[in-house]
GUVOKOL-460753 format. One record per residue (C-alpha): chain; x negated, y, z negated; residue in three letters. Coordinates in steps of 0.05 Angstrom, whole numbers, plus 5000, padded with zeros to 4 digits. Each point is the difference from the previous one (the first is absolute). Example, Ala and Ser with C-alpha at 12.3 -4.5 7.8 and 13.67 -1.06 7.14 Angstrom:
2
<atom><c>A</c><X>4754</X><Y>4910</Y><Z>4844</Z><r>ALA</r></atom>
<atom><c>A</c><X>4973</X><Y>5069</Y><Z>5013</Z><r>SER</r></atom>
//
This chain:
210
<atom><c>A</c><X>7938</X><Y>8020</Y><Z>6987</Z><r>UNK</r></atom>
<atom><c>A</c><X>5046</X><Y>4956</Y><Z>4960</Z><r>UNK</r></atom>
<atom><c>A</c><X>4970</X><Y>4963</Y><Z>4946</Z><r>UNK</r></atom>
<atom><c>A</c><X>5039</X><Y>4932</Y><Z>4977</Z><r>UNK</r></atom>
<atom><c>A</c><X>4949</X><Y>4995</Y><Z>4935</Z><r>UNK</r></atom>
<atom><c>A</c><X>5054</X><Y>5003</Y><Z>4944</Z><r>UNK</r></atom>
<atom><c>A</c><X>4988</X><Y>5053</Y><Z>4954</Z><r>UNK</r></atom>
<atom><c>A</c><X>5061</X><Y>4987</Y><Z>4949</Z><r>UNK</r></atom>
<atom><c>A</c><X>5021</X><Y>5050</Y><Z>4950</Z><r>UNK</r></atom>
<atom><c>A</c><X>5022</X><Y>4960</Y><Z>4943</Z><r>UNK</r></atom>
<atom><c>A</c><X>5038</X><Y>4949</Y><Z>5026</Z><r>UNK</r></atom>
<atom><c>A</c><X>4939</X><Y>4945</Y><Z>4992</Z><r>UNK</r></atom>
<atom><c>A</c><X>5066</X><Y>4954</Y><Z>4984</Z><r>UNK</r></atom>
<atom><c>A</c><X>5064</X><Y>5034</Y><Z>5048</Z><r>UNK</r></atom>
<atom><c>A</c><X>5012</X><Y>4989</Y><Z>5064</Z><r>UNK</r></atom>
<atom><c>A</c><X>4939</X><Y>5009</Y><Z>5048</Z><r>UNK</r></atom>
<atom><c>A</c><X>4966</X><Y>4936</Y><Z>4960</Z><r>UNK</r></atom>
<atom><c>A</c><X>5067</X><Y>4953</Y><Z>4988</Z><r>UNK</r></atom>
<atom><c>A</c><X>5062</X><Y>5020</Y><Z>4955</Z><r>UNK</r></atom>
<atom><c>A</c><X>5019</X><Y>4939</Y><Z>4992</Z><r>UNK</r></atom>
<atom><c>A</c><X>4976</X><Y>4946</Y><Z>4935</Z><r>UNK</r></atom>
<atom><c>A</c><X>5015</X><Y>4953</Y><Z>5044</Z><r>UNK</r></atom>
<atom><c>A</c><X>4951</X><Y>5021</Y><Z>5045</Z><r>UNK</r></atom>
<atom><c>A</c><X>4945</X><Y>4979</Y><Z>4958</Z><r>UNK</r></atom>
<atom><c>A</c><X>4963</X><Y>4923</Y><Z>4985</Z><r>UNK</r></atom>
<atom><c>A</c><X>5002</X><Y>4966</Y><Z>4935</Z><r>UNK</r></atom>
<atom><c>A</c><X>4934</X><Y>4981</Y><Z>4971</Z><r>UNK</r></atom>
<atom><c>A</c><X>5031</X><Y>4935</Y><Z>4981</Z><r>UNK</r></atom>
<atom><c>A</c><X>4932</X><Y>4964</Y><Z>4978</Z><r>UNK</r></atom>
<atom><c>A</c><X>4965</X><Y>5030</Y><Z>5058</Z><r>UNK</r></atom>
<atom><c>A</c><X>4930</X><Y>5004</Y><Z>4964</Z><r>UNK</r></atom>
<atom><c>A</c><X>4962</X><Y>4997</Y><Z>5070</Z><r>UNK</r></atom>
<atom><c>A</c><X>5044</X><Y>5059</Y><Z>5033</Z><r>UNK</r></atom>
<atom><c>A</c><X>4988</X><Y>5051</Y><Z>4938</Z><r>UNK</r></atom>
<atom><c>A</c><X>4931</X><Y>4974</Y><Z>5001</Z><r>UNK</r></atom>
<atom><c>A</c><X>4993</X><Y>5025</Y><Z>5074</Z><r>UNK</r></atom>
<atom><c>A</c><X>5042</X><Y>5078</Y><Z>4971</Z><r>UNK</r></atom>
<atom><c>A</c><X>4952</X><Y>5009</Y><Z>4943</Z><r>UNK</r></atom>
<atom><c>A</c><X>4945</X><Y>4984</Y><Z>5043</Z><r>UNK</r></atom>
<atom><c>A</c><X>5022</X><Y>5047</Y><Z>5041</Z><r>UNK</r></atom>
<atom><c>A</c><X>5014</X><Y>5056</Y><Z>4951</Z><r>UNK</r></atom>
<atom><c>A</c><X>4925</X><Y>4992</Y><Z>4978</Z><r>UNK</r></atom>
<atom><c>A</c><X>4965</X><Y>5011</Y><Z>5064</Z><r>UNK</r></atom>
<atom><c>A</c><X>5060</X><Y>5063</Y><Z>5005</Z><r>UNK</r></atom>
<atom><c>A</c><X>4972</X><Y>5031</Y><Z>4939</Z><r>UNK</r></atom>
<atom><c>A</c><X>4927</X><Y>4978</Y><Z>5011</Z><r>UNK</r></atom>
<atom><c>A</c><X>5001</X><Y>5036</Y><Z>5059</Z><r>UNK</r></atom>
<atom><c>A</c><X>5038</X><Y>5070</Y><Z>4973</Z><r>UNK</r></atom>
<atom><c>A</c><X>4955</X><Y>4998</Y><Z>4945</Z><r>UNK</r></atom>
<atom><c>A</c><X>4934</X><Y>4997</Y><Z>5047</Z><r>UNK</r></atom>
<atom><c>A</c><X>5023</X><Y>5054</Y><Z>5052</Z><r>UNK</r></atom>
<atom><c>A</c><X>5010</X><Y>4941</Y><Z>5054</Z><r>UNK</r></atom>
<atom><c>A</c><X>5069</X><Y>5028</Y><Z>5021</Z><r>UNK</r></atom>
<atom><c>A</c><X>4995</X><Y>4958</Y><Z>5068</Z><r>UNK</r></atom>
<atom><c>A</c><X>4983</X><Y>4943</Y><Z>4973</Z><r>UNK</r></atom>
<atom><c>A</c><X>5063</X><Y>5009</Y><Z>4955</Z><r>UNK</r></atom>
<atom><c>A</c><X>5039</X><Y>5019</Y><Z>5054</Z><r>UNK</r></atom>
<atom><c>A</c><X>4973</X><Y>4937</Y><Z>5035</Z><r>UNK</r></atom>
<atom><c>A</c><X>5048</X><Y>4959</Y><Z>4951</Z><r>UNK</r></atom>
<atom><c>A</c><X>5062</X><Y>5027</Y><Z>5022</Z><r>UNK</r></atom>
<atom><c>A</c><X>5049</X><Y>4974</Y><Z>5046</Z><r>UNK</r></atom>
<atom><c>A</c><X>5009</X><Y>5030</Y><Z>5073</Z><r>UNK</r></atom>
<atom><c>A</c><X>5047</X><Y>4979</Y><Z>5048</Z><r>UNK</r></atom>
<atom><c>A</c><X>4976</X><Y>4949</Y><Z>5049</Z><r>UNK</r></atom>
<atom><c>A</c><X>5028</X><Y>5041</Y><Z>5068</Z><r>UNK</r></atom>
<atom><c>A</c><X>4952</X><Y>5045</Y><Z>4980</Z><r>UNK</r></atom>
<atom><c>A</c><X>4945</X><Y>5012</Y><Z>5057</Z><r>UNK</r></atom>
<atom><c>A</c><X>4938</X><Y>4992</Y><Z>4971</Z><r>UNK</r></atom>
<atom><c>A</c><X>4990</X><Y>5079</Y><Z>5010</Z><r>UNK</r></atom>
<atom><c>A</c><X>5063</X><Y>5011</Y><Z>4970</Z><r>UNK</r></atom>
<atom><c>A</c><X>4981</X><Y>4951</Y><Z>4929</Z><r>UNK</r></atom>
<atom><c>A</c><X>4927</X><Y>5039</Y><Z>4994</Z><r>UNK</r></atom>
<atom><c>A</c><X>5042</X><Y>5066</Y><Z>4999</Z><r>UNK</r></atom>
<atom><c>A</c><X>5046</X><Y>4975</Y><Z>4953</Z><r>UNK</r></atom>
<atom><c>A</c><X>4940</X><Y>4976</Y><Z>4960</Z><r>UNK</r></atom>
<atom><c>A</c><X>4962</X><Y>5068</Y><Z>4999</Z><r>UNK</r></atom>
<atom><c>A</c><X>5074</X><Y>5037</Y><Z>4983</Z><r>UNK</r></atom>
<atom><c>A</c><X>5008</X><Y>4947</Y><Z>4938</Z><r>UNK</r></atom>
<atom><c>A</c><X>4926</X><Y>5013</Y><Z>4977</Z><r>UNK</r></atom>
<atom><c>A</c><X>5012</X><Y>5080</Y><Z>5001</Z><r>UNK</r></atom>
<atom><c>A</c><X>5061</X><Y>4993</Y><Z>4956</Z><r>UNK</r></atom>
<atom><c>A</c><X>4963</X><Y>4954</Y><Z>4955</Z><r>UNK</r></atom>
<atom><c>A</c><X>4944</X><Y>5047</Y><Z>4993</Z><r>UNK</r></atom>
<atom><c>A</c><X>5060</X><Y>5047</Y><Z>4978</Z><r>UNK</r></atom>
<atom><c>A</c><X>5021</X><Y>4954</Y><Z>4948</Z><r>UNK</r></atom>
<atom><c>A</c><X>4933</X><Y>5000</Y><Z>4969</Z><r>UNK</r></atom>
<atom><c>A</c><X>4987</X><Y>5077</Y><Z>5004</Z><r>UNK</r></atom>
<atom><c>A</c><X>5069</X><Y>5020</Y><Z>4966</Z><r>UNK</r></atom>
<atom><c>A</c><X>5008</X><Y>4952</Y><Z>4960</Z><r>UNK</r></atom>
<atom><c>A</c><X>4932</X><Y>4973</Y><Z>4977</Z><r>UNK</r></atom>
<atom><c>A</c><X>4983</X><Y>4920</Y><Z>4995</Z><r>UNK</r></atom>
<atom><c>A</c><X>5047</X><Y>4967</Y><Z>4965</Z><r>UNK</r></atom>
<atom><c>A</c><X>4978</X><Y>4953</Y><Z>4934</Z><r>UNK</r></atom>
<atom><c>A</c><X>5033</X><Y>4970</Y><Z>4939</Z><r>UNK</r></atom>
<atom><c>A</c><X>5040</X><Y>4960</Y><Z>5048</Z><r>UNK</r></atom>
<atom><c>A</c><X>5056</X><Y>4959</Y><Z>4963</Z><r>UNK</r></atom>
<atom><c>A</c><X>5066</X><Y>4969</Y><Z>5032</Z><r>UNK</r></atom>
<atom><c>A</c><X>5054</X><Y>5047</Y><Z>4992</Z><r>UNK</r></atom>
<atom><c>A</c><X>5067</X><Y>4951</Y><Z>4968</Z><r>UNK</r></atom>
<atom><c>A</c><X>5043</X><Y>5062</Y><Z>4979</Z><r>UNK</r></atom>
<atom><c>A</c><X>5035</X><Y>5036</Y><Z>5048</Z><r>UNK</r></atom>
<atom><c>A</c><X>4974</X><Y>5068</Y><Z>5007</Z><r>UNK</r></atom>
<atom><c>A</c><X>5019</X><Y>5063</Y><Z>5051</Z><r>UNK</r></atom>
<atom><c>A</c><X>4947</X><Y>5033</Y><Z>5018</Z><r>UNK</r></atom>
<atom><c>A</c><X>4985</X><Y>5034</Y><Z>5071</Z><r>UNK</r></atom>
<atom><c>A</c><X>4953</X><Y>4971</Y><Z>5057</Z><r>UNK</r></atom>
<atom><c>A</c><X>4972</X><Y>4999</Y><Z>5069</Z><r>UNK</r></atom>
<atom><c>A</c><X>4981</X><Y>4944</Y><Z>5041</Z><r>UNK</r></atom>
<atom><c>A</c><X>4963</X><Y>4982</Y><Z>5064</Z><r>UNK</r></atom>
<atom><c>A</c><X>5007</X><Y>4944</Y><Z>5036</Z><r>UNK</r></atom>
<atom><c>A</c><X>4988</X><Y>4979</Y><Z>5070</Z><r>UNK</r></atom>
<atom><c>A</c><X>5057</X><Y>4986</Y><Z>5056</Z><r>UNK</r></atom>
<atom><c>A</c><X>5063</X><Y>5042</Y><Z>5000</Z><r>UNK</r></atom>
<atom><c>A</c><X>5070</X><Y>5003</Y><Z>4963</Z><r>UNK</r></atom>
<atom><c>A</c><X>5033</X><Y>4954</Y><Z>5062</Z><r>UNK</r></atom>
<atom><c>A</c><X>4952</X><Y>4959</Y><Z>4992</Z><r>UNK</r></atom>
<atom><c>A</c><X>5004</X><Y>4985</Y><Z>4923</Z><r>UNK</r></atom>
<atom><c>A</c><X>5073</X><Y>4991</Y><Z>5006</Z><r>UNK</r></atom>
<atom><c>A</c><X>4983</X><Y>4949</Y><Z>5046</Z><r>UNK</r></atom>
<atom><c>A</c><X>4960</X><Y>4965</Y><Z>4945</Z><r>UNK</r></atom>
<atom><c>A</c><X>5033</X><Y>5011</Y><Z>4937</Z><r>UNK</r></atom>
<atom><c>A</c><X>4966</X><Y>4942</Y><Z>4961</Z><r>UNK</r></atom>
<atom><c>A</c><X>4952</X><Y>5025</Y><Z>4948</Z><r>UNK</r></atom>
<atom><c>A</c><X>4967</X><Y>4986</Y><Z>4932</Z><r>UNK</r></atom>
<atom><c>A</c><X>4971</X><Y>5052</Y><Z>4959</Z><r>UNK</r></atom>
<atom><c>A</c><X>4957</X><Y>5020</Y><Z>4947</Z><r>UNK</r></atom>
<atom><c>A</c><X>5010</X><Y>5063</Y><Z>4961</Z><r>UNK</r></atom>
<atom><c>A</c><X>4948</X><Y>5034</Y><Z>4947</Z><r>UNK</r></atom>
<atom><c>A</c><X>4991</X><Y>5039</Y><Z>4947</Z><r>UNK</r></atom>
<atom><c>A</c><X>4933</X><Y>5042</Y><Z>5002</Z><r>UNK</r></atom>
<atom><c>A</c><X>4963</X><Y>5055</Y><Z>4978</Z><r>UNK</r></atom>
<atom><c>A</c><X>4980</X><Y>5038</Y><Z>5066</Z><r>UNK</r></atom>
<atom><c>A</c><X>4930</X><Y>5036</Y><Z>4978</Z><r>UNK</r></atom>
<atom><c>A</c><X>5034</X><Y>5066</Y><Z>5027</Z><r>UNK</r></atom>
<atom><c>A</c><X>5074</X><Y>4998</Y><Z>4990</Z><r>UNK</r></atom>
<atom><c>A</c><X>5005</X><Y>4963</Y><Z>4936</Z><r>UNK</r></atom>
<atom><c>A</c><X>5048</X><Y>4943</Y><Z>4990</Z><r>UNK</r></atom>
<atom><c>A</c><X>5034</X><Y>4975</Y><Z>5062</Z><r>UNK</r></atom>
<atom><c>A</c><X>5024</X><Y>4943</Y><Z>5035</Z><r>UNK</r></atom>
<atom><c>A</c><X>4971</X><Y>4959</Y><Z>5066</Z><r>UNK</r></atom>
<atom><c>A</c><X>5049</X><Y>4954</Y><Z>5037</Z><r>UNK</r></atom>
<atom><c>A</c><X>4966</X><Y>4953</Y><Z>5056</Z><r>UNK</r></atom>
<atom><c>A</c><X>5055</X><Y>4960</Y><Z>5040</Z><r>UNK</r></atom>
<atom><c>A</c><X>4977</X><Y>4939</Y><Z>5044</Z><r>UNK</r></atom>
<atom><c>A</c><X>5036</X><Y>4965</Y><Z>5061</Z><r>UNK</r></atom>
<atom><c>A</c><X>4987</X><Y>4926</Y><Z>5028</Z><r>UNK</r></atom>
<atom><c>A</c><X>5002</X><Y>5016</Y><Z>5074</Z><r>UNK</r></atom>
<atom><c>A</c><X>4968</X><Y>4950</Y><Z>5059</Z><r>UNK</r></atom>
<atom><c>A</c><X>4988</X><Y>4962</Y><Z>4932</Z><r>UNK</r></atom>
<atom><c>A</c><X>4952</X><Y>5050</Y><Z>4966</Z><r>UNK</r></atom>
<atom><c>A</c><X>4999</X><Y>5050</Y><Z>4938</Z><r>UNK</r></atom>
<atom><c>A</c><X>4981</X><Y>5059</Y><Z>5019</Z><r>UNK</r></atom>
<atom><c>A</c><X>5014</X><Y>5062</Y><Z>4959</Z><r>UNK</r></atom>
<atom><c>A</c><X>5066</X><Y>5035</Y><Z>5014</Z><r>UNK</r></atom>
<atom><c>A</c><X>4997</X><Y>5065</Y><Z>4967</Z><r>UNK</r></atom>
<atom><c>A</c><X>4971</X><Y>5024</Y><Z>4948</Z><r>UNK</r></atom>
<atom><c>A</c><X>5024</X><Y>5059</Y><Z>4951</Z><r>UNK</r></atom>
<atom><c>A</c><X>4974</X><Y>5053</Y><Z>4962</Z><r>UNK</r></atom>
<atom><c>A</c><X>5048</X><Y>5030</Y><Z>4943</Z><r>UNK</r></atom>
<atom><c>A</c><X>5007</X><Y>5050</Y><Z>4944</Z><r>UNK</r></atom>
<atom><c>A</c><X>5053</X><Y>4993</Y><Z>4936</Z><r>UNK</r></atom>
<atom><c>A</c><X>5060</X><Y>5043</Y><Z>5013</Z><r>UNK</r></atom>
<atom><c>A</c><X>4995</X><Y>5017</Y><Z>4926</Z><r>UNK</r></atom>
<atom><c>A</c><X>4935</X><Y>5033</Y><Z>5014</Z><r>UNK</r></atom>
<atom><c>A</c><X>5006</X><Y>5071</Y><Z>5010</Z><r>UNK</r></atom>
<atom><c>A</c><X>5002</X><Y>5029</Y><Z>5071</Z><r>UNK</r></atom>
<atom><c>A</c><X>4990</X><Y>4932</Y><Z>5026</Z><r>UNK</r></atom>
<atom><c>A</c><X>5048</X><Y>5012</Y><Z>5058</Z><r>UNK</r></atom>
<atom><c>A</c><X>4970</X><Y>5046</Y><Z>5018</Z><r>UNK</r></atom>
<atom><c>A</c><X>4925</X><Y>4970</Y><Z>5000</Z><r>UNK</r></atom>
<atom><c>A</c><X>5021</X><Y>4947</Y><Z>5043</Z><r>UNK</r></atom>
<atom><c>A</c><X>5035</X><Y>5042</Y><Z>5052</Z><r>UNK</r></atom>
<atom><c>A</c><X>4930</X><Y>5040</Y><Z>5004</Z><r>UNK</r></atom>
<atom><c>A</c><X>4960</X><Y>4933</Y><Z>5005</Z><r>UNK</r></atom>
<atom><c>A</c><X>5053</X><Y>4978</Y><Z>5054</Z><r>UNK</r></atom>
<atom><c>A</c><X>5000</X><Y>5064</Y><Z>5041</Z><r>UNK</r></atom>
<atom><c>A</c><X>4920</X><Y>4990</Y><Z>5004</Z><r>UNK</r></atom>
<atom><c>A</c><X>5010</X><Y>4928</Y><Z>5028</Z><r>UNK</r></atom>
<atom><c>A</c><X>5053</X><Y>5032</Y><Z>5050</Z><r>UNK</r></atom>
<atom><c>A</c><X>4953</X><Y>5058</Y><Z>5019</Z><r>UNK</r></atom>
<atom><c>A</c><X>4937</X><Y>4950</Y><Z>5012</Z><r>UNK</r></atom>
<atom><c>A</c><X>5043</X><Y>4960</Y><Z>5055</Z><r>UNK</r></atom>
<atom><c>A</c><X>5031</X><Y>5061</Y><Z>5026</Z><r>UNK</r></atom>
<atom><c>A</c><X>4960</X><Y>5058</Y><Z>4994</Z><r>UNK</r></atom>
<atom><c>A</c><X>5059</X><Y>5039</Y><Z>5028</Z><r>UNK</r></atom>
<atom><c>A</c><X>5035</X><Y>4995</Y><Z>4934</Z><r>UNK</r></atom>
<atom><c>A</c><X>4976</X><Y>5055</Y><Z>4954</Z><r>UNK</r></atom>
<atom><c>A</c><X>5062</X><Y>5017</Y><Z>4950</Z><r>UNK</r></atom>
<atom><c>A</c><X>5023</X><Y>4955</Y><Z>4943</Z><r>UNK</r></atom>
<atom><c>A</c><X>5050</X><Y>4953</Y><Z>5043</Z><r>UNK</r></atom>
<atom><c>A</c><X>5077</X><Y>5022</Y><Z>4994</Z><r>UNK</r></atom>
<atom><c>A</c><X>5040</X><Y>4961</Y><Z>4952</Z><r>UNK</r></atom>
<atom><c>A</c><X>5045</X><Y>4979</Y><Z>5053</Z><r>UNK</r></atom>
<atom><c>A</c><X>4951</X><Y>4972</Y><Z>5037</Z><r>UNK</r></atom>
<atom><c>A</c><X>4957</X><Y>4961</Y><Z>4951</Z><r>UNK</r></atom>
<atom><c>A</c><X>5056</X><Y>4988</Y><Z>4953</Z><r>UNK</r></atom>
<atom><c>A</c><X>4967</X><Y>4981</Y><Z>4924</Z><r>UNK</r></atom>
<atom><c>A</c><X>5028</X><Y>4942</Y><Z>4961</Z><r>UNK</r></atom>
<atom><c>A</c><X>4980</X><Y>4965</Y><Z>4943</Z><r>UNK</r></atom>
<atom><c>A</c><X>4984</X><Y>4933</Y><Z>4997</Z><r>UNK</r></atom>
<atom><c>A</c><X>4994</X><Y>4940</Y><Z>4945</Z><r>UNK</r></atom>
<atom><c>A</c><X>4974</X><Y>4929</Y><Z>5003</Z><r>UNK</r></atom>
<atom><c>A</c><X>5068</X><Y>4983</Y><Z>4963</Z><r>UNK</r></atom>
<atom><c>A</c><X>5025</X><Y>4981</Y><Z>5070</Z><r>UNK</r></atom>
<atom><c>A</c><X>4953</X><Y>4941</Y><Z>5005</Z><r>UNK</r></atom>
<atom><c>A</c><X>5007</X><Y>4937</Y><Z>4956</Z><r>UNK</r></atom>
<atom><c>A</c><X>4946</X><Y>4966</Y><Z>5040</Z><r>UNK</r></atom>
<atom><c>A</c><X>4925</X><Y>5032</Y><Z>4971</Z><r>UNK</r></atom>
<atom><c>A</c><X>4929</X><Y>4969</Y><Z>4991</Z><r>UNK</r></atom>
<atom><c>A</c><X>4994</X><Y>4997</Y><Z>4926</Z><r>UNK</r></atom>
//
């Protein structure tokens, strides 16, 4: 069966999310809204840091055609790929707002598919520096959306430096897992063609939580 969870090999900022600055909100003295964001980022890591990886998934947004079969499924599939997160690479702590630009390589999850992202391009993010307790240094990235007038959690992003050693390389074993717990089917390291790697940068975004 198709699966339209996102699993996005570092491209947390390309083109299944929004290429576009323009795109994104300005926090223009918006105090309430990143209020609402870090609120939400709290409960996010709460959650991770407890094992409750469906009551984190619980803060995500899913699309609102969604049967309600078809949201619980969605639900379960973003809790497994959480759980993923944690068990490659460890809880994340040390969090600190990442200013500088800095490559590194990711993968995300989020719920919905690419068509319908690009159908919502409007985002804000917030991206991290951490210390993940078994990958060392790394980065977390968790984009919102406003949609039917609520924050919910976009995706969220999981990321080693690309100055680390073998890092590509990690990540495309941590993404391969993710692939093979949606679609057991899939037992060899995906083809480069297919799941194309990139690198990705919060340089593209001029509009951060800080």
């Amino acid at each position: 069966m198709k699966k339209s969870i996102l699993i996005l090999s570092c491209c947390i900022l390309l083109s299944f999310l929004s290429t576009r600055a323009s795109g994104q909100e300005s926090f223009g003295n918006q105090d309430p809204v990143e209020a609402q964001l870090v609120s939400l980022s709290v409960d996010f890591f709460k959650h991770m840091a407890r094992s409750e990886y469906s009551d984190a998934s619980v803060l995500f947004h899913y699309p609102k055609e969604y049967t309600s079969e078809k949201k619980a499924e969605q639900i379960l599939d973003v809790s497994k790929l959480l759980k993923i997160f944690t068990d490659e690479f460890g809880l994340p702590s040390n969090h600190k707002t990442d200013k500088d630009p800095t490559l590194y390589y990711n993968v995300a999850v989020s719920g919905g598919d690419t068509s319908y992202w690009k159908d919502h391009p409007s985002y804000l993010q917030v991206p991290l520096e951490v210390v993940f307790s078994k990958e060392d240094k790394g980065h977390v990235i968790i984009l919102f959306s406003k949609i039917l007038d609520k924050w919910k959690i976009r995706a969220v992003a999981y990321g080693l430096p690309v100055q680390r050693s073998g890092a590509r390389e990690r990540v495309v074993e941590i993404m391969t897992k993710m692939l093979v717990t949606l679609q057991p089917e899939i037992q060899k390291p995906p083809k480069k063609e297919k799941y194309p790697i990139f690198l990705a940068s919060n340089k593209s975004s001029d509009k951060l939580i800080k």
